[in-house]
PDBQT receptor file of N, H, CA, C and O in Angstrom, charges set to zero:
ATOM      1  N   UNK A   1      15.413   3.994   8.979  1.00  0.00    +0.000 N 
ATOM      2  CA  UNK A   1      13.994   3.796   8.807  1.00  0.00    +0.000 C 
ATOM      3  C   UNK A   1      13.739   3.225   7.417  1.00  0.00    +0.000 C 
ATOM      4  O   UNK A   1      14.427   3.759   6.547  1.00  0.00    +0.000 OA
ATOM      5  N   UNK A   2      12.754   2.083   6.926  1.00  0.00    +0.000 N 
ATOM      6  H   UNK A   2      12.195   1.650   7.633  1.00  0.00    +0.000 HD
ATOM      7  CA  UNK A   2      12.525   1.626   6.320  1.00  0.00    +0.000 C 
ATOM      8  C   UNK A   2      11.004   1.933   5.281  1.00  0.00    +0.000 C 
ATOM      9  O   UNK A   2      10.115   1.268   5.812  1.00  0.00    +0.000 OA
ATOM     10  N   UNK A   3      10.614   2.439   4.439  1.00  0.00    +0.000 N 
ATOM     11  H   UNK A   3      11.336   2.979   4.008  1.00  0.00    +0.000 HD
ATOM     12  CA  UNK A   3       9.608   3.201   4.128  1.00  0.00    +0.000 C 
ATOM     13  C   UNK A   3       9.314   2.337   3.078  1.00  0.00    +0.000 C 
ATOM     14  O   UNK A   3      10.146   1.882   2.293  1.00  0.00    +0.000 OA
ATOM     15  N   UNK A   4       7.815   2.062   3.072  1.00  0.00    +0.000 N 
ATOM     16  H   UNK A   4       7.139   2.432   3.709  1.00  0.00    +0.000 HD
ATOM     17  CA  UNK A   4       6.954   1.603   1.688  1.00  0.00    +0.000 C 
ATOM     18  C   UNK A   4       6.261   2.866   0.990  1.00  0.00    +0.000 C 
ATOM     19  O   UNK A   4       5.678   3.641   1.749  1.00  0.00    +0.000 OA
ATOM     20  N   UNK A   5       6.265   3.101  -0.137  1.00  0.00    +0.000 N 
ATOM     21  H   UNK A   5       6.738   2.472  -0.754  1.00  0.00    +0.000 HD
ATOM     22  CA  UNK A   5       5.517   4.016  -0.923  1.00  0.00    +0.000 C 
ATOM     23  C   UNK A   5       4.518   3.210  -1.663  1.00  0.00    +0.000 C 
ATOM     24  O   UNK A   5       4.503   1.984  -1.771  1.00  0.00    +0.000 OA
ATOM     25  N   UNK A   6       4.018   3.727  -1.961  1.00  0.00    +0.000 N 
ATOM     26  H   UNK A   6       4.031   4.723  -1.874  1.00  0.00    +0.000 HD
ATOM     27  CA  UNK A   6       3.087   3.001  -3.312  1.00  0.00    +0.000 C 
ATOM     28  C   UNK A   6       2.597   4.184  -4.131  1.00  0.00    +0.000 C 
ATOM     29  O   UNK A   6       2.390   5.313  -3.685  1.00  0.00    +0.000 OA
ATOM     30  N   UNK A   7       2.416   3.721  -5.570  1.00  0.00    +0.000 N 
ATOM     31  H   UNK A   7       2.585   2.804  -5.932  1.00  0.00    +0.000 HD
ATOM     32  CA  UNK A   7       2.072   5.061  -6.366  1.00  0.00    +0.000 C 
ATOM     33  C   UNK A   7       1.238   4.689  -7.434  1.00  0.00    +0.000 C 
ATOM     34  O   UNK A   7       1.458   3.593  -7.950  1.00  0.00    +0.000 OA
ATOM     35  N   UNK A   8      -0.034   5.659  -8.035  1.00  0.00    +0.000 N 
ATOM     36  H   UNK A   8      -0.212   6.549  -7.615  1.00  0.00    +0.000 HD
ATOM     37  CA  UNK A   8      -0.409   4.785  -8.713  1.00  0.00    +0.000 C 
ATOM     38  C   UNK A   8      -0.192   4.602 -10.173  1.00  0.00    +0.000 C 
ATOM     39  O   UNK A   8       0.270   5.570 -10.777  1.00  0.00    +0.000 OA
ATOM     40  N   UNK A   9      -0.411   3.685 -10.733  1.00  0.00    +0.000 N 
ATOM     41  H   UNK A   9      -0.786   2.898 -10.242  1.00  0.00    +0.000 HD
ATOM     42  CA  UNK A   9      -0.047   3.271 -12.118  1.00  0.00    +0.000 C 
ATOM     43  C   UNK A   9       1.300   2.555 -11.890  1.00  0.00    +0.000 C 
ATOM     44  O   UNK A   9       1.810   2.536 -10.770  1.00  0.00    +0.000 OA
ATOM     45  N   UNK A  10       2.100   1.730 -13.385  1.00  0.00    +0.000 N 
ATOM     46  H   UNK A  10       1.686   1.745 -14.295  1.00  0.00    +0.000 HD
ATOM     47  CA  UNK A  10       3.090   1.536 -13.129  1.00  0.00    +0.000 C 
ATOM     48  C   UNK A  10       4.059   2.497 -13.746  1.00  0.00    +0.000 C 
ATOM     49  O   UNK A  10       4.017   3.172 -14.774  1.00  0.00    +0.000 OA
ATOM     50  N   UNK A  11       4.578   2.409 -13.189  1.00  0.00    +0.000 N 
ATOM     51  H   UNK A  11       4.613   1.860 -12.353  1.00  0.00    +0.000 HD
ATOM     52  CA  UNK A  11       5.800   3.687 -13.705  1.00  0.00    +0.000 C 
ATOM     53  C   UNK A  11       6.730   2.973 -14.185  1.00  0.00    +0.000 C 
ATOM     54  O   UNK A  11       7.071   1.926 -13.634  1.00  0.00    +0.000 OA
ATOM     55  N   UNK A  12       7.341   3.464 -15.386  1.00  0.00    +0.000 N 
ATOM     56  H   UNK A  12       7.065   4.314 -15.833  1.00  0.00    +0.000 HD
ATOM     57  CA  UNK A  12       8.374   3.136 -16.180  1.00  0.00    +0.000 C 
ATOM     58  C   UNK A  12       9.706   2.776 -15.422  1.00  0.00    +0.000 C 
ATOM     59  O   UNK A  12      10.044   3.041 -14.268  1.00  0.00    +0.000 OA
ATOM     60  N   UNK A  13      10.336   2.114 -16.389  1.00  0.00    +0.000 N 
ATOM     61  H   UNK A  13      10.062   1.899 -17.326  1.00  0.00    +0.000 HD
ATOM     62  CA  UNK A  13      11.732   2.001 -15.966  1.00  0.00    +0.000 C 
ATOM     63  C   UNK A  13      12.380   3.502 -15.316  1.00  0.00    +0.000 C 
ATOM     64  O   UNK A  13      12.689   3.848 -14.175  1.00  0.00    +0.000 OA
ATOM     65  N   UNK A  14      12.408   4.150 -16.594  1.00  0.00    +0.000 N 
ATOM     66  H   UNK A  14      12.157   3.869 -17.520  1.00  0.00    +0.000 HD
ATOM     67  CA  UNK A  14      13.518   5.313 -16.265  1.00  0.00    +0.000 C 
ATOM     68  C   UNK A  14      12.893   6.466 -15.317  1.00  0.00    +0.000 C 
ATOM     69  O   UNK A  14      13.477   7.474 -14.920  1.00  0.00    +0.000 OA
ATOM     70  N   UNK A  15      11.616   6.087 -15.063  1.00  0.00    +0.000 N 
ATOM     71  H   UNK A  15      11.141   5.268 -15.385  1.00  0.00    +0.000 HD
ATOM     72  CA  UNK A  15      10.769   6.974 -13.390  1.00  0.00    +0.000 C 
ATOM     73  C   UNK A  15      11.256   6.263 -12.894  1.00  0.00    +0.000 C 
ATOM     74  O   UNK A  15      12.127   6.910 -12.313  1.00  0.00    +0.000 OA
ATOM     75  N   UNK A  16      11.467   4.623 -12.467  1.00  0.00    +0.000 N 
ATOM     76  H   UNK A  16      10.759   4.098 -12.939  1.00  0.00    +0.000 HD
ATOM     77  CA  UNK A  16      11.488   4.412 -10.972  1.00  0.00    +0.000 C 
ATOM     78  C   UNK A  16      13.076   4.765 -10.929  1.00  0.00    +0.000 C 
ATOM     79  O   UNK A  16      13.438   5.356  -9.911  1.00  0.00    +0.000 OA
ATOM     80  N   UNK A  17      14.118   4.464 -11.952  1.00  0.00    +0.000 N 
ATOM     81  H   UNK A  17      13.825   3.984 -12.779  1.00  0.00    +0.000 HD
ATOM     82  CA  UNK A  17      15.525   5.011 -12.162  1.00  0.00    +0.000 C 
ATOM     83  C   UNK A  17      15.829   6.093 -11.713  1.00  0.00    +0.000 C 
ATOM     84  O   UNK A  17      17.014   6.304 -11.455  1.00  0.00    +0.000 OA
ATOM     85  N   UNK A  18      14.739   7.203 -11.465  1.00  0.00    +0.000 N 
ATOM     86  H   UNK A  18      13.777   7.031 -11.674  1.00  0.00    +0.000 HD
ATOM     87  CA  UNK A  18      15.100   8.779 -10.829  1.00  0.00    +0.000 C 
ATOM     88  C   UNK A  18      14.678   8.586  -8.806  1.00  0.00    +0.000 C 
ATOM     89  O   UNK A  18      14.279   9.483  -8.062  1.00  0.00    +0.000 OA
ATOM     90  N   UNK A  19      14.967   7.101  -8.441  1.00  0.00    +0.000 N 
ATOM     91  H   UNK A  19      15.290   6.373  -9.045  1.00  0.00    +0.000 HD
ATOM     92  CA  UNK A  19      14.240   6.900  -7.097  1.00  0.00    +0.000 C 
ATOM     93  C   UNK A  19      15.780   6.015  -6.764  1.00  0.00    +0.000 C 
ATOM     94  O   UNK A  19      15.639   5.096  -5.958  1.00  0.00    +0.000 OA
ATOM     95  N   UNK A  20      16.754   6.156  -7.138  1.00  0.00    +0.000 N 
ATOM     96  H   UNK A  20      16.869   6.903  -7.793  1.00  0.00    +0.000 HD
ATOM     97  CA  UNK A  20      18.186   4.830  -7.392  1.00  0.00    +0.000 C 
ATOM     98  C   UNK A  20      18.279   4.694  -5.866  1.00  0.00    +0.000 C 
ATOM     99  O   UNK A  20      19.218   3.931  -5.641  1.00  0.00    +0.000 OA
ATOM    100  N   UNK A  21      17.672   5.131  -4.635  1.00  0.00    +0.000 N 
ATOM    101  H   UNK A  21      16.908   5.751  -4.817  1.00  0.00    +0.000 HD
ATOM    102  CA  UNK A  21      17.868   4.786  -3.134  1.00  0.00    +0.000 C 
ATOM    103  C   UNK A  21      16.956   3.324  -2.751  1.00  0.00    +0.000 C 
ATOM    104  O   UNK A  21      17.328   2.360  -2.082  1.00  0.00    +0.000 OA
ATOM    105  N   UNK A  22      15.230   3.632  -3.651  1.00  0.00    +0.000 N 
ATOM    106  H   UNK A  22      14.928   4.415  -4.194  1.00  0.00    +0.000 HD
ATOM    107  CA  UNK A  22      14.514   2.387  -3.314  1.00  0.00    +0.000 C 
ATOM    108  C   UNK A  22      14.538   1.539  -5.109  1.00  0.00    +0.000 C 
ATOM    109  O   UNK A  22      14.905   1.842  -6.244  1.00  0.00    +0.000 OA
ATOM    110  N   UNK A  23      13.770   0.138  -4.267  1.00  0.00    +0.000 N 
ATOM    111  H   UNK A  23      13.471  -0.108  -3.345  1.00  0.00    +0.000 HD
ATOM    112  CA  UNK A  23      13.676  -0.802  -4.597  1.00  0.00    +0.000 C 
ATOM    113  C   UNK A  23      12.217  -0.408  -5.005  1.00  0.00    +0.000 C 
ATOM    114  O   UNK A  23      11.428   0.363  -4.460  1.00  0.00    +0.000 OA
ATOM    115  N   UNK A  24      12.091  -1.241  -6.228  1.00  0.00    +0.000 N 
ATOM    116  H   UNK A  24      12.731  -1.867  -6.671  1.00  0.00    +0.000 HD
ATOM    117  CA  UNK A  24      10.550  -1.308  -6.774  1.00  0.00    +0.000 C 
ATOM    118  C   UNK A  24      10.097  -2.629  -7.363  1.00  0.00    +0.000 C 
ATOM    119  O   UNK A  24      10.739  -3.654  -7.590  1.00  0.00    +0.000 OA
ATOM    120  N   UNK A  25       8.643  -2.292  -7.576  1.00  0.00    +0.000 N 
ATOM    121  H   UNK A  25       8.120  -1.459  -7.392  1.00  0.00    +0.000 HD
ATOM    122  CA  UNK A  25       8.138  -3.369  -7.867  1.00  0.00    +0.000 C 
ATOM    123  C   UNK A  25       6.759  -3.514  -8.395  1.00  0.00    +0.000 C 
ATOM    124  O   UNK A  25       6.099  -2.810  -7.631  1.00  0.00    +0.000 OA
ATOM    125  N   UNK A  26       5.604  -4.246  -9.644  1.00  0.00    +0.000 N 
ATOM    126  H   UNK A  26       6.141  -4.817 -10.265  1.00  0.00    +0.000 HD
ATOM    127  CA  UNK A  26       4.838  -3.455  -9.492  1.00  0.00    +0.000 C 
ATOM    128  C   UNK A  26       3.608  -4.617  -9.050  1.00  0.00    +0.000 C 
ATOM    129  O   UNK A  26       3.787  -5.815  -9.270  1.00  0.00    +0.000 OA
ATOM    130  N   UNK A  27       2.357  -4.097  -8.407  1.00  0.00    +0.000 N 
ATOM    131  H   UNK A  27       2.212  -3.124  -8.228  1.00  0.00    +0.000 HD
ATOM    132  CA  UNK A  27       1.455  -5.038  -7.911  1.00  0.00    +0.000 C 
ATOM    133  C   UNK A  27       0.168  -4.787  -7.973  1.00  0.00    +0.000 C 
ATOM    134  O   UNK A  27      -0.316  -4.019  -7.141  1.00  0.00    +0.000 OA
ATOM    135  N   UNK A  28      -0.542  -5.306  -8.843  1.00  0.00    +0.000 N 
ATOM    136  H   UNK A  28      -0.149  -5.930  -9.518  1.00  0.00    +0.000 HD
ATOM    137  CA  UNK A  28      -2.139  -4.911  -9.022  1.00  0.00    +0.000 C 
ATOM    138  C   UNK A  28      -2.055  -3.768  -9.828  1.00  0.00    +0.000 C 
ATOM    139  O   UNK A  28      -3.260  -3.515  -9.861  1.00  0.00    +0.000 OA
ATOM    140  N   UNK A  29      -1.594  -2.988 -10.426  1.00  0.00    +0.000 N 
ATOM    141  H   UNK A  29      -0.616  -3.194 -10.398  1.00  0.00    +0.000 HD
ATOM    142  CA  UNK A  29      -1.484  -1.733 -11.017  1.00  0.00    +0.000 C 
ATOM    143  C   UNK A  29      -1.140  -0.635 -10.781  1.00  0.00    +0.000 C 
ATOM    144  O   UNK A  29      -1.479   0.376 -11.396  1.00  0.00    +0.000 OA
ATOM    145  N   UNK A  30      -0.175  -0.734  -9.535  1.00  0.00    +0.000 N 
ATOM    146  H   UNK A  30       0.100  -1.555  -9.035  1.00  0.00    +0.000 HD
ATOM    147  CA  UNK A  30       0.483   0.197  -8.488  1.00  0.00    +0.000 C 
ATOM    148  C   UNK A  30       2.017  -0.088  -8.449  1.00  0.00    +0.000 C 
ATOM    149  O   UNK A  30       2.497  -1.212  -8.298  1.00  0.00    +0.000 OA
ATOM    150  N   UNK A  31       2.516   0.722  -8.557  1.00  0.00    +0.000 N 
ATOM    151  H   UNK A  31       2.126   1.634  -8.679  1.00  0.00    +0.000 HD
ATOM    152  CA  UNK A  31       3.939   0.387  -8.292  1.00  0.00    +0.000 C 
ATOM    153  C   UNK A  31       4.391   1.152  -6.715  1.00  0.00    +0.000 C 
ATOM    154  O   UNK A  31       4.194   2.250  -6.196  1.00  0.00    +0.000 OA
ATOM    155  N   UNK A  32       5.271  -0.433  -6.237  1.00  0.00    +0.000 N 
ATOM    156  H   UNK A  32       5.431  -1.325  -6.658  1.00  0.00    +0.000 HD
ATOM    157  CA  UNK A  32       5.447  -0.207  -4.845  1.00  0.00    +0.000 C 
ATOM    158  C   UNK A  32       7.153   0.002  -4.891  1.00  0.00    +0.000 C 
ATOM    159  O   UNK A  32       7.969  -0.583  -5.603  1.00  0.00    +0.000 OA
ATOM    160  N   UNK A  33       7.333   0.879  -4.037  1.00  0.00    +0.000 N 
ATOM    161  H   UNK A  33       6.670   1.354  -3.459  1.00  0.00    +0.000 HD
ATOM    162  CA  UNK A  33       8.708   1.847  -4.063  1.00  0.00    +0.000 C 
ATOM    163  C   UNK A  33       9.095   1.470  -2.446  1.00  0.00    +0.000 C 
ATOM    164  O   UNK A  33       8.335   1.775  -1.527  1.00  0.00    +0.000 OA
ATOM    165  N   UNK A  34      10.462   0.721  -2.223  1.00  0.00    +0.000 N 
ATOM    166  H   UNK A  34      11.079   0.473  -2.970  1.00  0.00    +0.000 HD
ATOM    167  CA  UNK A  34      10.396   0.189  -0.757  1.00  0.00    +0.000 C 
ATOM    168  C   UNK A  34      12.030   0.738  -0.594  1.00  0.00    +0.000 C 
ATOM    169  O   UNK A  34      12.571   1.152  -1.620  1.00  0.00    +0.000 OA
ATOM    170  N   UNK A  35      12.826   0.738   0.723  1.00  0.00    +0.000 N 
ATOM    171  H   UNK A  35      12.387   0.401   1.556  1.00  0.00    +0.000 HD
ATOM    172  CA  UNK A  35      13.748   1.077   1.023  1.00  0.00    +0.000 C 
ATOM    173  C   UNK A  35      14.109   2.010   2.300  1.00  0.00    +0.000 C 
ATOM    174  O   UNK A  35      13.374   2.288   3.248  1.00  0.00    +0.000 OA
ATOM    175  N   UNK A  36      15.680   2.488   2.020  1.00  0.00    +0.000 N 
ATOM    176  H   UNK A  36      16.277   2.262   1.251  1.00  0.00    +0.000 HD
ATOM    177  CA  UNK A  36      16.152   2.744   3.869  1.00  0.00    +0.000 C 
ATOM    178  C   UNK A  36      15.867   4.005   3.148  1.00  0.00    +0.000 C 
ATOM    179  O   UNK A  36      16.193   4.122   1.967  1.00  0.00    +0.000 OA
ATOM    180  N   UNK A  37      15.068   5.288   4.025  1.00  0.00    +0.000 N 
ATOM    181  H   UNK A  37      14.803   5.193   4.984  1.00  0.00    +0.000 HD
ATOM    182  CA  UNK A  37      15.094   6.595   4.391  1.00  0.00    +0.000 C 
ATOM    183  C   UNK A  37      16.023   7.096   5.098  1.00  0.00    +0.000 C 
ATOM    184  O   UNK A  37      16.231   6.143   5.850  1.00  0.00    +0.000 OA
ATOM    185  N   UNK A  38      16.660   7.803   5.380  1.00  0.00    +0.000 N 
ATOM    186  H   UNK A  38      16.491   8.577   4.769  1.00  0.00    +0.000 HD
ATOM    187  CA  UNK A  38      18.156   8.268   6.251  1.00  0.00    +0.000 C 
ATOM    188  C   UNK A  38      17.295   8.473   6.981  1.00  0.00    +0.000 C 
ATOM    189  O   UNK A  38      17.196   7.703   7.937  1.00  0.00    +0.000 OA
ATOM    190  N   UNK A  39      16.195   9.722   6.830  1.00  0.00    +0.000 N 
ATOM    191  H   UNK A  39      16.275  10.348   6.054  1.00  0.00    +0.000 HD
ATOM    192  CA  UNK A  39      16.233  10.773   8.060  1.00  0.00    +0.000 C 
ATOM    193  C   UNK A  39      14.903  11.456   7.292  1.00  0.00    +0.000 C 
ATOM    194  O   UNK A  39      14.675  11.131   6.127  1.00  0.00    +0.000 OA
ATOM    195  N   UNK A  40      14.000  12.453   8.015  1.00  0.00    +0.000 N 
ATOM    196  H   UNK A  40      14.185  12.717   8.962  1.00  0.00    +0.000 HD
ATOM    197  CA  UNK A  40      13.060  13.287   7.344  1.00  0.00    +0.000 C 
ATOM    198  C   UNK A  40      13.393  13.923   6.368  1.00  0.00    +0.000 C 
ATOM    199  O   UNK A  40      12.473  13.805   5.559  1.00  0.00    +0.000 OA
ATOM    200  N   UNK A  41      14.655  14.913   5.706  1.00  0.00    +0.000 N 
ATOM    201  H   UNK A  41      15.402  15.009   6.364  1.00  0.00    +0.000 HD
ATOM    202  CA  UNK A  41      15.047  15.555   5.260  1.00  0.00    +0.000 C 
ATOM    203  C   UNK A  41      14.355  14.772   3.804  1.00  0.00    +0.000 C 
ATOM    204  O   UNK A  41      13.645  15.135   2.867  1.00  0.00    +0.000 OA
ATOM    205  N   UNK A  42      15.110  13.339   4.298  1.00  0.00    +0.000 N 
ATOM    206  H   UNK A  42      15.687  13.044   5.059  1.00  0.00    +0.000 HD
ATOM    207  CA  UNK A  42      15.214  12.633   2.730  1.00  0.00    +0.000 C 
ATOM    208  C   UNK A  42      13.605  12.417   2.376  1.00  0.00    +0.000 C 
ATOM    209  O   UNK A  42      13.294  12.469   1.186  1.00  0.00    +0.000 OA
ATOM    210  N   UNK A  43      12.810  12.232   3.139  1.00  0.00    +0.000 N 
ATOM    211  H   UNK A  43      13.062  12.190   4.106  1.00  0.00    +0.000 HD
ATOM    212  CA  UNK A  43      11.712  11.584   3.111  1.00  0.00    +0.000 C 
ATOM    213  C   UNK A  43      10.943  12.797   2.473  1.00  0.00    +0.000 C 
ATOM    214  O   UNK A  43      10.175  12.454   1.573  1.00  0.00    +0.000 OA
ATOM    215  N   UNK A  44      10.986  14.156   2.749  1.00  0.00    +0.000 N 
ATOM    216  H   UNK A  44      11.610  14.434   3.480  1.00  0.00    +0.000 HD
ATOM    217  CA  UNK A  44      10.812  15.138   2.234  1.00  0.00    +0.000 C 
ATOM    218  C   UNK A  44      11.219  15.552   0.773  1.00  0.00    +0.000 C 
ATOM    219  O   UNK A  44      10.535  16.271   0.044  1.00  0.00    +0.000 OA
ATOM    220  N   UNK A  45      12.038  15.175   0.557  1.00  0.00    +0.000 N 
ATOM    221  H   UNK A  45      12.593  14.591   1.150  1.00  0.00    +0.000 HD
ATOM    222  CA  UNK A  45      13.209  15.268  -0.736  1.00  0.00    +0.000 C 
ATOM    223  C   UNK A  45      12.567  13.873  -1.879  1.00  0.00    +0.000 C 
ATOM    224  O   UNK A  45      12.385  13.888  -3.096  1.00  0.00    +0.000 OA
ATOM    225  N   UNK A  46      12.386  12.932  -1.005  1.00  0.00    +0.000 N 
ATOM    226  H   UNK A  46      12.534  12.920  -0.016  1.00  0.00    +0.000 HD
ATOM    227  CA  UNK A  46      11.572  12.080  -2.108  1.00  0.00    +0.000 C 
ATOM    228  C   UNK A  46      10.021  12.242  -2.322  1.00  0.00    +0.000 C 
ATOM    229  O   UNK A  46       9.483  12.068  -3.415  1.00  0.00    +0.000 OA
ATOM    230  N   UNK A  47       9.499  12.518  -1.419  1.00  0.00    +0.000 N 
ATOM    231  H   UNK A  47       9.936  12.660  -0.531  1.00  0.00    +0.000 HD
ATOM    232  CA  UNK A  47       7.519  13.207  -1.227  1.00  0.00    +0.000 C 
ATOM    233  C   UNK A  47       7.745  14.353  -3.100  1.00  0.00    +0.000 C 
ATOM    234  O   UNK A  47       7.294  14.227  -4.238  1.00  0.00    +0.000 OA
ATOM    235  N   UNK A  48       9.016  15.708  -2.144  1.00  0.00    +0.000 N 
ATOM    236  H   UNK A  48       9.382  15.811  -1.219  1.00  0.00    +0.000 HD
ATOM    237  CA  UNK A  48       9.151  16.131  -3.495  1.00  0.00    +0.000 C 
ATOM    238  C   UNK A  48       8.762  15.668  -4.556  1.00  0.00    +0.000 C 
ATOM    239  O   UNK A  48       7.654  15.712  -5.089  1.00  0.00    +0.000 OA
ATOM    240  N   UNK A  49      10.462  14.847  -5.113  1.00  0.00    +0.000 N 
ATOM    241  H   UNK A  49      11.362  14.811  -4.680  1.00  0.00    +0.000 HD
ATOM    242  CA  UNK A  49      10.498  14.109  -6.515  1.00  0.00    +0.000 C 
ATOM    243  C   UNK A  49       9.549  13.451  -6.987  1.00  0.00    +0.000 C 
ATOM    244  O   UNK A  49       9.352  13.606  -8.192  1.00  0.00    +0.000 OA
ATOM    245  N   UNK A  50       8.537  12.393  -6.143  1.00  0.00    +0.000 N 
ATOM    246  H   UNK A  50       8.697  12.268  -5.164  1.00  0.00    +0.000 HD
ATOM    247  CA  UNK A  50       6.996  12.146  -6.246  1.00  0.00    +0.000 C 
ATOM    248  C   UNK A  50       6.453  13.229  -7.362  1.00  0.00    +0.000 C 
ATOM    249  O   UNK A  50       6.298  12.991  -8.560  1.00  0.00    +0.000 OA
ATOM    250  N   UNK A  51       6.201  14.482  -6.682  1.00  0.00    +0.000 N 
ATOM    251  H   UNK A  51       6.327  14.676  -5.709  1.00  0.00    +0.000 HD
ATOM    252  CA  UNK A  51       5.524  15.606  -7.293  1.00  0.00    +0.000 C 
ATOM    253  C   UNK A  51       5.818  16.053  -8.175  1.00  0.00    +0.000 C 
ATOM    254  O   UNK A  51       5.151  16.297  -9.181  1.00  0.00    +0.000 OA
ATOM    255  N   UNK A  52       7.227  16.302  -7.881  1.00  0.00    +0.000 N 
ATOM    256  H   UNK A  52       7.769  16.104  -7.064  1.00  0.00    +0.000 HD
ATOM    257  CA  UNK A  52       7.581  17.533  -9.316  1.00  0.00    +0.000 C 
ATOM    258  C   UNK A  52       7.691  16.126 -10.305  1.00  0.00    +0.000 C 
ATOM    259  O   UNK A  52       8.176  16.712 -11.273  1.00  0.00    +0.000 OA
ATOM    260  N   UNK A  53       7.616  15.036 -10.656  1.00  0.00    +0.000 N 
ATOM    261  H   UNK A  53       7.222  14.559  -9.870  1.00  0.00    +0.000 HD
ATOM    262  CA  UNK A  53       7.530  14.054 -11.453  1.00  0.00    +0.000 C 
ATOM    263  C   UNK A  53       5.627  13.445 -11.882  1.00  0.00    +0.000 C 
ATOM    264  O   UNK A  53       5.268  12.471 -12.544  1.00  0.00    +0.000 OA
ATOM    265  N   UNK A  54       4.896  14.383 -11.255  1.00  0.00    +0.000 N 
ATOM    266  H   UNK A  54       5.188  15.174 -10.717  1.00  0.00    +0.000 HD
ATOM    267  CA  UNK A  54       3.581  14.137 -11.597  1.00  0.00    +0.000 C 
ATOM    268  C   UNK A  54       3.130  13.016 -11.051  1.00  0.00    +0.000 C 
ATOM    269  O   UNK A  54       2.048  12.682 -11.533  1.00  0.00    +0.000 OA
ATOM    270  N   UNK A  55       3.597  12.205 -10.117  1.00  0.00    +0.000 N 
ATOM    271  H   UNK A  55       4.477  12.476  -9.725  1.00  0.00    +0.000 HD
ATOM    272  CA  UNK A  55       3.037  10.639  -9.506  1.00  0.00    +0.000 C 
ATOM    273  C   UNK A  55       2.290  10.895  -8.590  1.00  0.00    +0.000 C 
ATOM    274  O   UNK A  55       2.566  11.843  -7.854  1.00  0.00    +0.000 OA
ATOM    275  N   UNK A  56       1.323  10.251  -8.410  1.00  0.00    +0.000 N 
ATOM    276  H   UNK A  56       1.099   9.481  -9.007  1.00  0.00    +0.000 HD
ATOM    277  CA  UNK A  56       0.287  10.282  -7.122  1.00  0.00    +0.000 C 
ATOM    278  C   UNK A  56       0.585   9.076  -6.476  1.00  0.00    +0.000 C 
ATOM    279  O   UNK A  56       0.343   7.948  -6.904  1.00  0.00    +0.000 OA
ATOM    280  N   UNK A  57       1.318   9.490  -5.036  1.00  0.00    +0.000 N 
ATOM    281  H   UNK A  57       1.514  10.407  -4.688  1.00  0.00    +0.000 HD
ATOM    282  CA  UNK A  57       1.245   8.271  -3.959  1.00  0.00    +0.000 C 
ATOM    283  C   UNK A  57      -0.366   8.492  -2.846  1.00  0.00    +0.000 C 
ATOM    284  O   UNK A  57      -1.133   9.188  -2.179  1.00  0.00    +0.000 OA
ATOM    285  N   UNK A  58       0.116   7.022  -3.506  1.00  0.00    +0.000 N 
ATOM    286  H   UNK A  58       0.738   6.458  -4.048  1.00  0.00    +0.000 HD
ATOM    287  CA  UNK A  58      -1.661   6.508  -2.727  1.00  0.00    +0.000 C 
ATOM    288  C   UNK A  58      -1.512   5.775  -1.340  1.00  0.00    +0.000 C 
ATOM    289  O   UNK A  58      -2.504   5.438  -0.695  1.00  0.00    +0.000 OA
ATOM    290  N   UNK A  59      -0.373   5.573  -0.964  1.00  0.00    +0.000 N 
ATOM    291  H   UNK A  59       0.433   5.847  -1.488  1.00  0.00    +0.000 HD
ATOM    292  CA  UNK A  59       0.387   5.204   0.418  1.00  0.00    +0.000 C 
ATOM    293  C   UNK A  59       1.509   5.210   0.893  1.00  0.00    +0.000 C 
ATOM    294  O   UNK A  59       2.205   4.270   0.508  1.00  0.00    +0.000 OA
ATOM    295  N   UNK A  60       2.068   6.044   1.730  1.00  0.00    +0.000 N 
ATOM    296  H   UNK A  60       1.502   6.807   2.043  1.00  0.00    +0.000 HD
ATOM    297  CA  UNK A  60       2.984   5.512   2.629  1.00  0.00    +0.000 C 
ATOM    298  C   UNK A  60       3.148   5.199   4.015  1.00  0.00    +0.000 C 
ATOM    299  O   UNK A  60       2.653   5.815   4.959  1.00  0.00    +0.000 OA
ATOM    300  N   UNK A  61       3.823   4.271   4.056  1.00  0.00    +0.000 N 
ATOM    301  H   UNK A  61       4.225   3.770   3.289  1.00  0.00    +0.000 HD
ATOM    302  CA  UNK A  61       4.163   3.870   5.447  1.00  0.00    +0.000 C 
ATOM    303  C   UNK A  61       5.622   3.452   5.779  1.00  0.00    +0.000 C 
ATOM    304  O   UNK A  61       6.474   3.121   4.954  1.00  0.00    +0.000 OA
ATOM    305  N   UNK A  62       5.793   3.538   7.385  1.00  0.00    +0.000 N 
ATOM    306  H   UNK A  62       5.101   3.807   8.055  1.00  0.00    +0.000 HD
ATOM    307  CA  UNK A  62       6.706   3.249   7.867  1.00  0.00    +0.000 C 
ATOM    308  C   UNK A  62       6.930   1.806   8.516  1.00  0.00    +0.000 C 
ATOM    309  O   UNK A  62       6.311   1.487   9.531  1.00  0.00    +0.000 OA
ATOM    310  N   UNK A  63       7.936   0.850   7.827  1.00  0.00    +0.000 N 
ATOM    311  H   UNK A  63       8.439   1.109   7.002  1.00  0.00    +0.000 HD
ATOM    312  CA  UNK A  63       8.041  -0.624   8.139  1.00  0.00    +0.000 C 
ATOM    313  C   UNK A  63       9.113  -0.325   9.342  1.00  0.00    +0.000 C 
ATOM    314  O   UNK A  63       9.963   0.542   9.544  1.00  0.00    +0.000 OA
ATOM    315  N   UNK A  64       8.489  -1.853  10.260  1.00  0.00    +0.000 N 
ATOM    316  H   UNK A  64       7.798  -2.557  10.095  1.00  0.00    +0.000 HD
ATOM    317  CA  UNK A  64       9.292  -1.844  11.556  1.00  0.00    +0.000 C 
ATOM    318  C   UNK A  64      10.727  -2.569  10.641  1.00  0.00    +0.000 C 
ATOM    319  O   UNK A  64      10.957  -3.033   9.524  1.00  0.00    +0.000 OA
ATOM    320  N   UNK A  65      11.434  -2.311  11.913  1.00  0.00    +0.000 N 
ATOM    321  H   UNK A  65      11.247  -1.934  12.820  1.00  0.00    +0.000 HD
ATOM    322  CA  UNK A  65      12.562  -3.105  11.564  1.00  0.00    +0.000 C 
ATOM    323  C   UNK A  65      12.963  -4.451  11.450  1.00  0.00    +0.000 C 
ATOM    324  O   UNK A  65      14.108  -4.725  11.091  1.00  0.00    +0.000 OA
TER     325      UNK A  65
């Protein structure tokens, strides 16, 4: 599964560095966090790291294949 995040503000180098599974990028003043999810577990495990790192995601979604 392929997942877009978006979060807001841009986040530093060494924040998006604690995400080393996705790809980033930043757009309009949001930084967009893209990449393969294994499975829920992970998707859970990154929602986490989101949090306990203080970021507010302002979207996610699931990209087709």
């Amino acid at each position: 599964m392929r997942y877009e995040i978006r979060v807001e503000g841009e986040m530093s180098r060494t924040m998006t560095d604690s995400f080393p599974e996705l790809e980033s990028c930043v757009i309009s003043g949001q930084t967009l966090l893209f990449g393969q999810v294994t499975d829920e577990a992970h998707l859970y495990g990154l929602l986490a790291r989101f949090q306990s790192l203080g970021l507010h995601v302002v979207e996610m979604r699931r990209l087709a294949m």
